[in-house]
Every structure is written in C-alpha cells, then in structure tokens.
VOLORO-329849 format. One record per residue (C-alpha): y, x, z; residue number from 1. Coordinates in steps of 0.25 Angstrom, whole numbers, always signed. Layout:
BEGIN
<site <Y,X,Z>,NUM>
...
// end
This chain:
BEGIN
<site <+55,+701,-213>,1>
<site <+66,+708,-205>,2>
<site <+70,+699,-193>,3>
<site <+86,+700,-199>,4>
<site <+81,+692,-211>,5>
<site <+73,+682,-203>,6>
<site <+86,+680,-196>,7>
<site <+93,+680,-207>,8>
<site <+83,+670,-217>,9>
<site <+81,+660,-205>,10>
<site <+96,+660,-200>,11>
<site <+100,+657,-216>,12>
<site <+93,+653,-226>,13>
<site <+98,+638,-223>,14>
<site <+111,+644,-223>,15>
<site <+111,+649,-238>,16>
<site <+103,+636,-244>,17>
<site <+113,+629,-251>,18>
<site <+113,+613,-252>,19>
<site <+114,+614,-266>,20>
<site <+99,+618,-267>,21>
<site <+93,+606,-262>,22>
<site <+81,+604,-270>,23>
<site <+87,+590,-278>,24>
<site <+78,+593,-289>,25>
<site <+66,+600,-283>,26>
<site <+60,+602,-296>,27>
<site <+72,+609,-300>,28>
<site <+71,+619,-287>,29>
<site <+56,+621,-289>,30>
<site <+56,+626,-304>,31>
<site <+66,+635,-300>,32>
<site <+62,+638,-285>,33>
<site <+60,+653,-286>,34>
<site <+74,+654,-295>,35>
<site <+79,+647,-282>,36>
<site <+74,+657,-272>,37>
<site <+78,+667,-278>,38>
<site <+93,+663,-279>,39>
<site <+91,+658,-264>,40>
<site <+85,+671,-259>,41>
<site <+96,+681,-266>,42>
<site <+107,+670,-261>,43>
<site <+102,+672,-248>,44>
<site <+101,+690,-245>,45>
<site <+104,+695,-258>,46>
<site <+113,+708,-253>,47>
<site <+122,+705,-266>,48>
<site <+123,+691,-266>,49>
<site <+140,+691,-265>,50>
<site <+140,+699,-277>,51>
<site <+130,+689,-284>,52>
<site <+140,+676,-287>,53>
<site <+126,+668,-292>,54>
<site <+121,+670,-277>,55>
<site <+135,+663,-270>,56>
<site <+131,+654,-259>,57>
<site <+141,+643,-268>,58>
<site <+136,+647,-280>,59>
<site <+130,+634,-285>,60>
<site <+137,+620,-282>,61>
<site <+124,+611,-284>,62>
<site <+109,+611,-284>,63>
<site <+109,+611,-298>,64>
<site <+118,+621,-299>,65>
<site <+109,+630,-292>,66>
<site <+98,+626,-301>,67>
<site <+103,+627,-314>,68>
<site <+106,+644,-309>,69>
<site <+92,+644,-305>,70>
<site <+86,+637,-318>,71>
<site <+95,+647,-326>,72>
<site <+86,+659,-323>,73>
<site <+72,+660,-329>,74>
<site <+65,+667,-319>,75>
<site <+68,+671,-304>,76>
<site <+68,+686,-308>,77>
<site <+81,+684,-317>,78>
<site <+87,+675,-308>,79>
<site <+85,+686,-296>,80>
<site <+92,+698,-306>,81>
<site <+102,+687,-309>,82>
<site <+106,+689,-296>,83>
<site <+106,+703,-292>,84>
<site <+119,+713,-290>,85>
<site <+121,+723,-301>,86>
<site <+106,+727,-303>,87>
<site <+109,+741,-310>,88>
<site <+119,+746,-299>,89>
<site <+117,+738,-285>,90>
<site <+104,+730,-284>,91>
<site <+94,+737,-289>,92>
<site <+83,+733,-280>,93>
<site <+82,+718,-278>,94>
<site <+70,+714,-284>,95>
<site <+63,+699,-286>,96>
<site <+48,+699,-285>,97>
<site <+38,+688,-291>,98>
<site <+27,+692,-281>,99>
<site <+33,+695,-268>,100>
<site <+16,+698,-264>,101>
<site <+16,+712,-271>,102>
<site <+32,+714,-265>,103>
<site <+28,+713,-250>,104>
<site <+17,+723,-254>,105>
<site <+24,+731,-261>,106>
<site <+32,+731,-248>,107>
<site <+20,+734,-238>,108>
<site <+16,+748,-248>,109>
<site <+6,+740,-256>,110>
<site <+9,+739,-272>,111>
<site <-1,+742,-282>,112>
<site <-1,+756,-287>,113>
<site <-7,+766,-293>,114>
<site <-1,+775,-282>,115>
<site <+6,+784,-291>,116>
<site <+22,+785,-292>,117>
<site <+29,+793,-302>,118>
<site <+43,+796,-308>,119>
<site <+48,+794,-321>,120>
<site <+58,+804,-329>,121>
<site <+65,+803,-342>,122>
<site <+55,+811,-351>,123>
<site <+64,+823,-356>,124>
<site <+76,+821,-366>,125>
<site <+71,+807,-365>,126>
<site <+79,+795,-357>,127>
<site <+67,+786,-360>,128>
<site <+55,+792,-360>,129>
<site <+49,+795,-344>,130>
<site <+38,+802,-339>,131>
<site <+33,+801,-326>,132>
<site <+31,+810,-314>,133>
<site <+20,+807,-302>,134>
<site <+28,+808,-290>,135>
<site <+17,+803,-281>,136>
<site <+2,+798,-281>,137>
<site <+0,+790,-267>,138>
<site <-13,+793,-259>,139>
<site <-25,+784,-259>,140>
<site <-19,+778,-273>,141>
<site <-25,+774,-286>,142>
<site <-18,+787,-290>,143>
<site <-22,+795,-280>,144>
<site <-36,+795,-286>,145>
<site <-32,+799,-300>,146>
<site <-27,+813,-302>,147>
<site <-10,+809,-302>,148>
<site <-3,+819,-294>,149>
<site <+12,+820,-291>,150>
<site <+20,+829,-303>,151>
<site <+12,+824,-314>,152>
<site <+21,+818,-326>,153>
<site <+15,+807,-336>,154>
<site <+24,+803,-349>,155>
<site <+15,+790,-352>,156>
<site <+7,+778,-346>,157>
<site <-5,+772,-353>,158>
<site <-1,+780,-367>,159>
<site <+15,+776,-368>,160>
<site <+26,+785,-365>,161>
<site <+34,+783,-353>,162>
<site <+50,+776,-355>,163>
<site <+58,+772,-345>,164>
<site <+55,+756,-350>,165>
<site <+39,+757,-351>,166>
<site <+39,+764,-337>,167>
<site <+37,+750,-329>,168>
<site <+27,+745,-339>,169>
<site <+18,+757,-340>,170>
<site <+17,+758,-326>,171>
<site <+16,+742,-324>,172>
<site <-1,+742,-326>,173>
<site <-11,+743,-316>,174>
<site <-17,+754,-322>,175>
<site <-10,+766,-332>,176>
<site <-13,+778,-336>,177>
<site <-2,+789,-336>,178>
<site <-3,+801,-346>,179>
<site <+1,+814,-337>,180>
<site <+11,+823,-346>,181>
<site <+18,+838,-343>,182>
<site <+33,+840,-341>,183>
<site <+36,+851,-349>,184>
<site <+50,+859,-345>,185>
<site <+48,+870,-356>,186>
<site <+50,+882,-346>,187>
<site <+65,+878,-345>,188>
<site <+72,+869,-334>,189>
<site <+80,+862,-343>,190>
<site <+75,+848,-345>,191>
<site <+79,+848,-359>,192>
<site <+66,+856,-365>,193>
<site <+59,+847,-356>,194>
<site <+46,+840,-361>,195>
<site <+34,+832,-357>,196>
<site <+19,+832,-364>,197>
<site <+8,+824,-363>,198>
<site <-6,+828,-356>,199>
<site <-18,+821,-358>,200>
<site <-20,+817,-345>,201>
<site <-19,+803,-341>,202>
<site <-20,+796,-328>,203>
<site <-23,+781,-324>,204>
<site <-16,+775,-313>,205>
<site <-20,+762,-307>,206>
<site <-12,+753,-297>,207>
<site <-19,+748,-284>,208>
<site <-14,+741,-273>,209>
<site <-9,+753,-264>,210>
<site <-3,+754,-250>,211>
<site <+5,+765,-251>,212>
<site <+9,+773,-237>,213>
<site <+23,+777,-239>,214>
<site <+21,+789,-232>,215>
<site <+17,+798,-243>,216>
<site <+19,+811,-235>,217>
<site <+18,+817,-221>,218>
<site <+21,+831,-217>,219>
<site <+27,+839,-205>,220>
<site <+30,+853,-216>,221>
<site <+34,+867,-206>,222>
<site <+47,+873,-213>,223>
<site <+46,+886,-204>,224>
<site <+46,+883,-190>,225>
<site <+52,+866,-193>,226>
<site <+43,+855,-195>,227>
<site <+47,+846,-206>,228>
<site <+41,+832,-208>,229>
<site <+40,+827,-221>,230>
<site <+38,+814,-224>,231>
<site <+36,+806,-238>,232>
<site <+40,+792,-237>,233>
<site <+37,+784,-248>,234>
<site <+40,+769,-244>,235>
<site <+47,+761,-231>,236>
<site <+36,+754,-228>,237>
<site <+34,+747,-215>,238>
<site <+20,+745,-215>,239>
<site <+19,+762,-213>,240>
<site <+29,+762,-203>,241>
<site <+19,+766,-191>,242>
<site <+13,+777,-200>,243>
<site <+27,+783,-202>,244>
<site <+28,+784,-187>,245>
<site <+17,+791,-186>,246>
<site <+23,+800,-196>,247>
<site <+35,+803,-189>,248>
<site <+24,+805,-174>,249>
<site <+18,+815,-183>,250>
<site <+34,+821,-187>,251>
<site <+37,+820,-172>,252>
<site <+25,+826,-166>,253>
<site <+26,+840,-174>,254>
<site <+40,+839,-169>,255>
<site <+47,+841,-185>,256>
<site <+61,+846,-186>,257>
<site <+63,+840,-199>,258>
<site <+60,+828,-209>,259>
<site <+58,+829,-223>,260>
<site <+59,+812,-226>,261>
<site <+55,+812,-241>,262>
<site <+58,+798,-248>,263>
<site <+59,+800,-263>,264>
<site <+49,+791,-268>,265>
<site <+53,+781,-257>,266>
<site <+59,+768,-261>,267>
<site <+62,+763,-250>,268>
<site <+58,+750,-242>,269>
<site <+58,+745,-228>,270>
<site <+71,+746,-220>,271>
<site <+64,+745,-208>,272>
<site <+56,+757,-211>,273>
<site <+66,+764,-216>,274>
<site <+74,+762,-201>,275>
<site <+61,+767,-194>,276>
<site <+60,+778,-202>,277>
<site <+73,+782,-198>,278>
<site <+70,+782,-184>,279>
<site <+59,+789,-184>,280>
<site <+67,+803,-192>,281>
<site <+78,+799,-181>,282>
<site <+73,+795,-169>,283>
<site <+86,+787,-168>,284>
<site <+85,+772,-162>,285>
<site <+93,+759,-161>,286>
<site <+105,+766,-172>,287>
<site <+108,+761,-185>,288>
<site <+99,+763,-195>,289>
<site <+105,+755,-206>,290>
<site <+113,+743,-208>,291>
<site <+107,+733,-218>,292>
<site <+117,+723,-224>,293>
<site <+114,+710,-231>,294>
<site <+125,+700,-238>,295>
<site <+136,+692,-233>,296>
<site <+129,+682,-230>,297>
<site <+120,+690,-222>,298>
<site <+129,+699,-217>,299>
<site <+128,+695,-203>,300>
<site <+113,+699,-204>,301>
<site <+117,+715,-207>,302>
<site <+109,+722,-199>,303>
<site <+106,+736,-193>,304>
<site <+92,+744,-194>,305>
<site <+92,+752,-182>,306>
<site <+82,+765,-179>,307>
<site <+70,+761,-172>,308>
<site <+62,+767,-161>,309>
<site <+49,+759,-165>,310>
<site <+41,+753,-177>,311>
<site <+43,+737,-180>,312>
<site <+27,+738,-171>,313>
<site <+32,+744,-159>,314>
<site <+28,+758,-160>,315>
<site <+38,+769,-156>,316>
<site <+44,+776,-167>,317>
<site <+41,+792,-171>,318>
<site <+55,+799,-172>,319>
<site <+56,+814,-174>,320>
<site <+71,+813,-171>,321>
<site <+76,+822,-183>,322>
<site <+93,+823,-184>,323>
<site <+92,+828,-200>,324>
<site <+81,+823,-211>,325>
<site <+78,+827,-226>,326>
<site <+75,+816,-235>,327>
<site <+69,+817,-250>,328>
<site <+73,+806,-259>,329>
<site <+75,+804,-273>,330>
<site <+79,+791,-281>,331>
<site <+66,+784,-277>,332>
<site <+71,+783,-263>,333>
<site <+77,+772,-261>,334>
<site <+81,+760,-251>,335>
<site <+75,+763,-237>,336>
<site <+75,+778,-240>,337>
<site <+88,+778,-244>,338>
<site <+92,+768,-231>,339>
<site <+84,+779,-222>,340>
<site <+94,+790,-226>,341>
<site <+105,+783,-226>,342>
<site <+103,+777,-212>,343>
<site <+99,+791,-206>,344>
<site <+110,+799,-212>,345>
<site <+121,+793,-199>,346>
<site <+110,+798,-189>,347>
<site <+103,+811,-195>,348>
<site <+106,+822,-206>,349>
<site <+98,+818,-218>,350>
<site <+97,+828,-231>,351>
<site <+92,+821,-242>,352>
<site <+83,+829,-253>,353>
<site <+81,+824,-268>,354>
<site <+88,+815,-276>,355>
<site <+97,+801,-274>,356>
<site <+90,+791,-268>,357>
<site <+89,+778,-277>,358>
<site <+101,+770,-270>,359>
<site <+96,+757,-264>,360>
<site <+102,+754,-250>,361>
<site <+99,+738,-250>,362>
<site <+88,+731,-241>,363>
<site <+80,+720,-247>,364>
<site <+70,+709,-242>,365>
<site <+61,+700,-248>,366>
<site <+64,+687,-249>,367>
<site <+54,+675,-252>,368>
<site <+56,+661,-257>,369>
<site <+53,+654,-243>,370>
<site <+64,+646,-235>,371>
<site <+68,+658,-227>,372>
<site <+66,+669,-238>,373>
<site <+52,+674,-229>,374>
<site <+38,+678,-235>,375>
<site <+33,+665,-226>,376>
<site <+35,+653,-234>,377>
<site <+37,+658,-246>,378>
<site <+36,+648,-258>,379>
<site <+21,+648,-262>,380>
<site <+25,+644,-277>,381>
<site <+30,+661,-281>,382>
<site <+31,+675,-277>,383>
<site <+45,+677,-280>,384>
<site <+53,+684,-269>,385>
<site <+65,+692,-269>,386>
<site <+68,+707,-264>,387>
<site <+83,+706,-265>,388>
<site <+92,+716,-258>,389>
<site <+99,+710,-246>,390>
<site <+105,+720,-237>,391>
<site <+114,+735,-239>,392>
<site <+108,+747,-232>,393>
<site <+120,+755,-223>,394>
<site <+118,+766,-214>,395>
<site <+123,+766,-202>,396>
<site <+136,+771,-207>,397>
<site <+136,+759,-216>,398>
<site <+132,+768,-227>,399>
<site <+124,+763,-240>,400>
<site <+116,+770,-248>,401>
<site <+123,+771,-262>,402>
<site <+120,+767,-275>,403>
<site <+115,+779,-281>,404>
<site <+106,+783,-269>,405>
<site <+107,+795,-258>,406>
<site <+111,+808,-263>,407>
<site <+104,+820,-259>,408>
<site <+109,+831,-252>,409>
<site <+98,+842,-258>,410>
<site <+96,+836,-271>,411>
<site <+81,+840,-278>,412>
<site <+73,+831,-289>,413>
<site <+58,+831,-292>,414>
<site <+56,+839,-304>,415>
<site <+46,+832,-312>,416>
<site <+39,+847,-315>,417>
<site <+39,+850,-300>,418>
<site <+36,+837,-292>,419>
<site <+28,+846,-280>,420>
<site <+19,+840,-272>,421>
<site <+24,+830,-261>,422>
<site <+25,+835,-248>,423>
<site <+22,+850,-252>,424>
<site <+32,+859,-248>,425>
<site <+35,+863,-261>,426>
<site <+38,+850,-268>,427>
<site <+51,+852,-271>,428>
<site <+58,+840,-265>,429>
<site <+53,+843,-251>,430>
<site <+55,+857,-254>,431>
<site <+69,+854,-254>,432>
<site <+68,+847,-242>,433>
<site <+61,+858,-234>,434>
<site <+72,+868,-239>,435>
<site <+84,+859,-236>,436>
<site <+77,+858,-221>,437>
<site <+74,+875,-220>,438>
<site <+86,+879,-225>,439>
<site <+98,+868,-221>,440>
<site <+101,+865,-237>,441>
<site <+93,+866,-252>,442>
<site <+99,+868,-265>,443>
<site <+96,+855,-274>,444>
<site <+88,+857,-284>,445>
<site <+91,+846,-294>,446>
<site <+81,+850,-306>,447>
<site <+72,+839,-310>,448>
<site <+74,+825,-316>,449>
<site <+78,+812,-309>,450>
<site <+68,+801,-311>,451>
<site <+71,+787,-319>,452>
<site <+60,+779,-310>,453>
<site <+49,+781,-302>,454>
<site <+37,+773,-299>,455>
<site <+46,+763,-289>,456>
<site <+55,+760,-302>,457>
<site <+43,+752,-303>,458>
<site <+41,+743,-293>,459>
<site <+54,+733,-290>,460>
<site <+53,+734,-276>,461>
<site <+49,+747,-273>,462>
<site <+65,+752,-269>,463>
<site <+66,+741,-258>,464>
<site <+72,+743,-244>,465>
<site <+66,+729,-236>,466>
<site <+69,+723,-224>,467>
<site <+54,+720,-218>,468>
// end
C-alpha cells in the first residue's frame, strides 16, 4: 500500500471511529458487520464524502441510530450505491467487490480470459441492436489458438443477436461461441445503406486464467532518416515495470528521435507506473508530476508524484530525453493514461491522435474491512472490499482532466471496415501518427463510428487509476 495511506490509515482511523458505535448490542453489529464497513470505509476516504449528507462525521446521534441506517439496506451493494456522488455524471468508477481475491488479481494482469477483446457498434439504422468488432487477440491466449484475428465482425453469441442489454450476459460464460458476419457499406460511404449478413462461420472462445503483458507492441519504425519508437501500452501494471525499462534501453540505444505512445485500448491503472513512465519519455527528475488530492478530511495528506530516476527496485531508469511526444487514444483510454498526458503536457509538447479519451481523472485504493482498512487482518468471515475513489488528479499546473475526456488535436476513428493491422505502418491510426510526425500536421479524418462499449465495459474495475 502507498506509504501516504499507511500514514494516513495508522494516524486516523481512531480519529474517525465514533463513540456512538460501540458495539452495545454485538449481535446487532455482526448481522450487519459488512453494511458497517462499508459505511466506515466510505466515511473515512471517499473523495465525495462532503457532497454525501448520509456520510457527515454527525450524521447519526446514537448507536441505534446508526444501526437502524445500516439495517435499512438489504445488501452491502445498495448500500455502497446509496452513497456514491452523481453516478451518471461524476462517479462513474467507484466500484464494491464481493470477492476482493479476483480484484487483487485483476490488479496484478491476471483475470480469466479468453484473450480476445472487441468493440461493440450500433448495428446500422439500429440504436439497439450491436455488433461486434475484434480489436485485439492477446498472444499465448485461449484465442490465439483459434483462428480470431483483429477486423473481424460477429453480430451474435451462442445463436442470439447482439443488443446493447444481452451484451454482459452473452459474454458472462466460460465458454461461447461468436458467429463471424460481414459489414456491408453497399459501395457508398454513406452509412445510411449500410448493412450487416450473416456467415456460417462460428468461432468458440474459452476463458482461462491469463497473465496479460501490457505491452502489447514494441517497435523502433524509420520515417526517412528518423527513428520512431512505437510503443502499445495496454495496461499500468507494475509488475512489468522492469520490462518497460528495457523497452525504453532498447528506444535509447537506437538513439530514436521520436515516440509514437499508443494507449487506445488502455484503461488505465497504476499511478505509480504511470509517473515512471513519464520519466522514462522525459528524462526529467525530482519535478511535479501530478498532484493527487483526497477530501477534506484528508486534505493535509495531498501529495505530489514526482519524475523518478529509478524503479520502486533500485534500478536506474531508461530515459530517451524526448521534448515532444504523439500519443493514440480513444475512449477506452482512461485514468492513468489520461493522467500521463495531462502531467506531461507543462513539461513537453504532446499531440494527441484519435478520439476523446474516457474522462476519468480520480485515483482509487482498495479498502478492506480490517481495523486499519489494510489487506492484513482482514475480517476472515467475507470478501467484501471497496474500490471507492479517494483523491482528484491535477497536473502540475493544477489542471484536471475533464469530464468528457481529452480532446485530440488530430482527430481519426477506427473504421470498422479498415481496422489495419496493429503496429503496421499502414493501420490507419498509426498512419496518422507517422504523417503528423513527417510532415508537422495531418488532416483529421473523422470517418468511421464511435463505439458504445468495448470489452472493459465489462469488467467494473478495469477503468481504475490505484495507489499501490
């Protein structure tokens, strides 16, 4: 856990227990014991809390006042949402987990997967029907070994037309076979005329327990006489943090001139990570990297992430000293790749490529029903643990991501008839990117649909941005 929250849980979780829960009636307190951590655990970081009147440290005058709230909810899940801050519009991203075992994996890269992701469209003239695009199949998968390649488009599971509200329980099995379709655009560009038919060829997909590497694509590409690094960065993850170092030694020792950081399909996670990897574009040290800042009655614990000349182990880190980066998002890029190009762009020139990133600038932690909120001494009786948001990102410049995500200076969508091949030249994202690079500007090319989902839609934590 980050040594700002060790400080902060050891120094005030007294301070926030009030006398009115004393356990009077421990009957009471145990049939509702993990109502009551929640409550206590969202009282204590929750970043909202002073817009949440249910989470006031006066908010109840007796113990049985606090237990009567408590009782009031039927399941630690409604009592959690009970206390979020304007799901639709500001919270979108605190979650509450049953099993916090498959959290912390999910945390580490491991999930169980079939390997595949995809993105999902409003089937033509249709805002209900979806089909699917394959926008990735991860090496050494379950489907890697089956014959799914990016580009490929599927308009059913196991039989049943895609909509946007079967999408979650068509995917939800172990095992489920998707029935490959054609995207038909009628020789016109107008989507209008647009149509989608069926093939006979189906394809079975089955989730295993996967380690994913986040770093999905390396490459040093020559534009001319420059050397470009590419880089597809799929996850935060610290436990990779090494072999991105060696990434950026490999950047370093063929000398590149440019960066190409492609982050579309990545959703974010560690903040750590996410400050290492700015140092390693940069080569700054010991500046601002971003500013977290938690609520007010945590506000004396806002703290600085600073660039770093070194991995959590020691090890020097691999800087290729670059003054101006290109990045690829689109809306499945979220929380700590937003954070990275928000906190690089007071220090370096960074020209975004793609379409607005997803908008989610708050850090969370995890936070388990122990008497300090840590994973040792965790109540042996349940899973239950919370991933609320507890502290604002700002740059150095005290600048938040907004809302509705990053705009993009050079603006380009995947077309779902011309998804390319990752990392070719050619695919049209990156092709974007090299152009931009070549000639100092691109014209945007915004043909193609936006996506309602992609396969992250589907797993609550996958947006995260987490202290370690």
């Amino acid at each position: 856990m980050n040594s700002i929250f060790k400080f902060i849980l050891f120094t005030l979780a007294f301070s926030l227990t009030f006398s009115c829960f004393k356990d009077n009636d421990d009957s009471a307190i145990q049939s509702s014991e993990i109502n009551d951590f929640v409550w206590k655990g969202m009282n204590f970081v929750y970043l909202y809390k002073d817009n949440i009147p249910n989470l006031a440290n006066d908010r109840f005058t007796s113990d049985s006042d606090y237990r009567n709230f408590l009782n009031g909810f039927d399941s630690p899940e409604n009592l959690f949402e009970s206390l979020i801050y304007e799901r639709a519009l500001v919270d979108r991203f605190s979650w509450i987990t049953s099993n916090y075992i498959e959290l912390e994996q999910q945390f580490s890269g491991v999930s169980k997967t079939s390997g595949a992701e995809f993105n999902f469209y409003y089937a033509p003239g249709s805002t209900t029907n979806v089909f699917g695009v394959v926008r990735l199949v991860q090496p050494s998968s379950s489907a890697s070994s089956t014959s799914l390649t990016r580009g490929q488009i599927f308009n059913k599971i196991d039989g049943i037309s895609l909509t946007e509200n079967n999408l979650r329980s068509l995917l939800n099995p172990e095992t489920y076979t998707v029935h490959l379709a054609t995207y038909d655009t009628n020789g016109t560009t107008a989507p209008e005329d647009d149509s989608i038919t069926d093939n006979t060829e189906t394809i079975t997909l089955t989730k295993t327990v996967f380690s994913e590497n986040p770093i999905f694509i390396t490459d040093v590409i020559t534009l001319n006489t420059m050397k470009v690094g590419y880089l597809m960065y799929n996850g935060f993850v610290a436990n990779y943090d090494a072999e991105l170092n060696a990434v950026f030694g490999d950047f370093k020792a063929q000398n590149i001139e440019h960066l190409i950081l492609d982050l579309r399909y990545n959703p974010g996670g560690s903040v750590n990570t996410a400050a290492i990897l700015g140092s390693m574009i940069t080569g700054i040290s010991n500046e601002v990297f971003a500013r977290l800042l938690y609520n007010s009655d945590l506000e004396s614990n806002n703290k600085n992430f600073n660039f770093t000349t070194t991995l959590s182990s020691g090890t020097a880190i691999n800087s290729v000293d670059l003054t101006k980066i290109h990045v690829i998002t689109t809306n499945g890029s979220a929380s700590a790749s937003e954070m990275v190009i928000n906190s690089l762009k007071p220090y370096i020139e960074v020209v975004q490529i793609g379409t607005n990133t997803n908008g989610k600038a708050q850090a969370s932690i995890t936070i388990y029903d122990s008497p300090d909120f840590q994973r040792q001494g965790a109540n042996p009786n349940h899973l239950y643990a919370l991933q609320p948001l507890v502290a604002a990102t700002v740059n150095k410049d005290n600048l938040g991501v907004p809302f509705n995500g990053l705009t993009p200076d050079i603006e380009v969508r995947e077309n779902v008839t011309n998804f390319g091949v990752l990392g070719d030249v050619n695919e049209p994202l990156l092709a974007a990117a090299l152009a931009a690079i070549q000639s100092g500007r691109f014209t945007s090319d915004v043909q193609g649909f936006t996506p309602i989902m992609d396969s992250n839609s589907f797993k609550p934590h996958s947006k995260e941005m987490y202290l370690d």
